[in-house]
N, C-alpha and C positions, 0 to 999 in steps of 0.2 A: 504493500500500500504506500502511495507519495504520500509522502510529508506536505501537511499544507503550509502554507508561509499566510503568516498574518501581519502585519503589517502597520505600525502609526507611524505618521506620518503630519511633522508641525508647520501652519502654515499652509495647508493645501489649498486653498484657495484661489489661488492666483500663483502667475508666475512658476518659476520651478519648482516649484509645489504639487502644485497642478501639473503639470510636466510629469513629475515621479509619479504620481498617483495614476496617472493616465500610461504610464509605462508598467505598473505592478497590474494592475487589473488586464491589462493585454497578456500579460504573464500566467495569470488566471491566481493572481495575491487576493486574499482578502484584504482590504484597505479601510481602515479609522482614522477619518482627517480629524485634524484638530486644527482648529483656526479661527476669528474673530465674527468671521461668516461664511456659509455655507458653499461648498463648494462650486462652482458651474456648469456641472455636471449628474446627473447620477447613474448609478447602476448597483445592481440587484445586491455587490459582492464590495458595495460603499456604504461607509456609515460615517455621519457627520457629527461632529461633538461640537457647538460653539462655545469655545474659551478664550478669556484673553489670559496668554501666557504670561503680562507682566502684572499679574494676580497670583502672589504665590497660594495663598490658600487656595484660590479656585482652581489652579494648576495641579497643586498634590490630590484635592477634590476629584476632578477628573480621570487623573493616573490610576488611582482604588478602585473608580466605576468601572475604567476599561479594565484590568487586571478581576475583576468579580466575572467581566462578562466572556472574555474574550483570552485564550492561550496564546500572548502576541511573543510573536516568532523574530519580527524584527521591529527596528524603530530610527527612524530616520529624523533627526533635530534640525530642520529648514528655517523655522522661523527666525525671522529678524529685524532690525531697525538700525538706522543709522547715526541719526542727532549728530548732523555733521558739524564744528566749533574750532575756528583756530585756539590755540593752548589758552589768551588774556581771555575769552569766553565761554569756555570749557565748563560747564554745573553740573554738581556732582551730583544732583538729580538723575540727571541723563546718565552718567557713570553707574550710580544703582538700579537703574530703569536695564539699561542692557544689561548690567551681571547678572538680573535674575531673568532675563529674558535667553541670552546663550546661552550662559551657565545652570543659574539656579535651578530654569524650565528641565533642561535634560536629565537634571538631578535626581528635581522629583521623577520624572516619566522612568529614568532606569531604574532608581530604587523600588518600585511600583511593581516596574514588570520582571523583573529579574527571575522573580521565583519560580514561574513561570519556565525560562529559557534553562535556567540551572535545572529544573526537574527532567526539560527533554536532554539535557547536555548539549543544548543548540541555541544559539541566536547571533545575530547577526546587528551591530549598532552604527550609524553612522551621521557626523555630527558635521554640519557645514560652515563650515569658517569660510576665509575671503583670502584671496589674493591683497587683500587691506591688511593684515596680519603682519604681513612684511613690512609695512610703516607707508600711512599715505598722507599728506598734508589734510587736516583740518576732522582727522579720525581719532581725536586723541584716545575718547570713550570706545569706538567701533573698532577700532585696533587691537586695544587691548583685550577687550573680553573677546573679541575672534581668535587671538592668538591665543589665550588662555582656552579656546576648547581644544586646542591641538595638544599640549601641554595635559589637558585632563584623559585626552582621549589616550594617548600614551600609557599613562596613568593607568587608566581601567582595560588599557589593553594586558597590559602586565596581572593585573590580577584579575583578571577574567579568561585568561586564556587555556587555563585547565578544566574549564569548564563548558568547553567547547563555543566560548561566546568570542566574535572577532570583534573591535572595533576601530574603525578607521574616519577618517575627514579627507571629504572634498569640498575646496579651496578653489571658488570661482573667481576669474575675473570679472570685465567690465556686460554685464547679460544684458540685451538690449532690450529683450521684451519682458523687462518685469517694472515693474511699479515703483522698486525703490531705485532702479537707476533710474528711470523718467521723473523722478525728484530731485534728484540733483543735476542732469541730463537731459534738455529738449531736447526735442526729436528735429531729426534733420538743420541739427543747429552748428553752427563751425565751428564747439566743443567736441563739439560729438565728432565729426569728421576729423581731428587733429588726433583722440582717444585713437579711433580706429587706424587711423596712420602708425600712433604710434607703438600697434601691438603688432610686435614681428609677422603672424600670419596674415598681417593688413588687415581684420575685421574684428568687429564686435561677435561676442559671443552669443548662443542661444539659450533656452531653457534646457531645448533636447542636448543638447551639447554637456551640460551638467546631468543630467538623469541617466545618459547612459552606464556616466561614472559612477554611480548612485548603484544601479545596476549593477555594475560589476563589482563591488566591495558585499551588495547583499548576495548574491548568487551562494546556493547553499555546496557547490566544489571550488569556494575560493575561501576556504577554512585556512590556508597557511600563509595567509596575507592576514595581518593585522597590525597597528600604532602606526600607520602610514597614513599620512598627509599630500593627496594629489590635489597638486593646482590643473585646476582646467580653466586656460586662463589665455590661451592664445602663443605662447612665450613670455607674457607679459611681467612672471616671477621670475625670472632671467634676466631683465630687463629694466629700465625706467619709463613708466607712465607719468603723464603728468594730467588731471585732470581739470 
């Protein structure tokens, strides 16, 4: 009998979110979006939870619900926010807004589900940092908690990995079709055009283009890959952007 792969997934909403979710379910995954609103989409082998993840009670709240209903197999941590501030503008509002948003959020969700993957001796975690990680002008807060999930993820790869759990991060560049680069990035603007200049492959990147990566860290015969950090990002972590 196949192993079925269950699936949460943060953020599904939009953008690459939506992308991975739209790529597990071709897969024939069961899928549990977790996002601030309902997906735009459905299908029979979707279930939509609305939370806002920078709620940590309603966060850990939710992780319990799913973990009562659901044997989740894997969990992919998408969610995000940028609060972009050169350093003299910087609030540490925004600094604890994202730690519990990249960080805290995937805390609770793995402490949740864990029990779960430890019983099958299987699960599969992956947590999305940015090509911002490596240091970008005016990310002081987004920098840092992105590079802290690579740093965590290392972490729980080491003491997870006897228990048959992998976990890894991909590390997007500049994604053209999501929401939070069209907020700091108009479309068809001579920022934009100078970005995609300046990323080795000459373009901006897509959703599908992260999801495949996404993809390949859950796949259940890529159990001897884990605490890897792939940038899908153009060349761009090679390199200097300037945005």
């Amino acid at each position: 009998m196949t192993a079925r792969n269950v699936a949460v997934v943060t953020g599904a909403s939009t953008g690459i979110g939506a992308e991975i979710c739209r790529q597990m379910l071709a897969a024939d995954y069961e899928v549990i979006a977790l996002a601030r609103r309902k997906p735009p989409t459905t299908h029979a082998k979707l279930h939509a939870i609305e939370v806002d993840l920078l709620d940590r009670a309603a966060t850990e709240q939710a992780a319990k619900e799913i973990a009562c209903r659901f044997a989740v197999s894997h969990v992919v941590h998408n969610a995000g926010a940028i609060r972009p501030a050169l350093l003299p503008d910087v609030q540490q509002e925004d600094l604890d807004a994202l730690t519990q948003l990249h960080l805290g959020a995937a805390i609770s969700l793995a402490q949740a589900l864990l029990p779960a993957m430890k019983r099958e001796r299987f699960g599969r975690i992956v947590l999305m940092s940015s090509r911002g990680a490596l240091g970008l002008q005016t990310r002081s807060a987004y920098a840092a908690t992105k590079a802290g999930m690579i740093g965590m993820a290392r972490t729980w790869a080491l003491e997870l990995a006897a228990d048959g759990i992998t976990v890894n991060v991909v590390a997007p560049g500049p994604i053209a079709d999501t929401e939070m680069f069209r907020s700091v990035i108009p479309a068809d603007s001579v920022r934009e055009q100078a970005l995609a200049e300046a990323i080795p492959v000459k373009r901006l990147g897509r959703s599908d283009d992260v999801a495949r990566a996404v993809m390949f860290f859950c796949d259940r015969a890529n159990g001897f890959v884990t605490g890897q950090t792939l940038f899908v990002c153009g060349g761009a972590s090679i390199g200097t952007i300037v945005i």
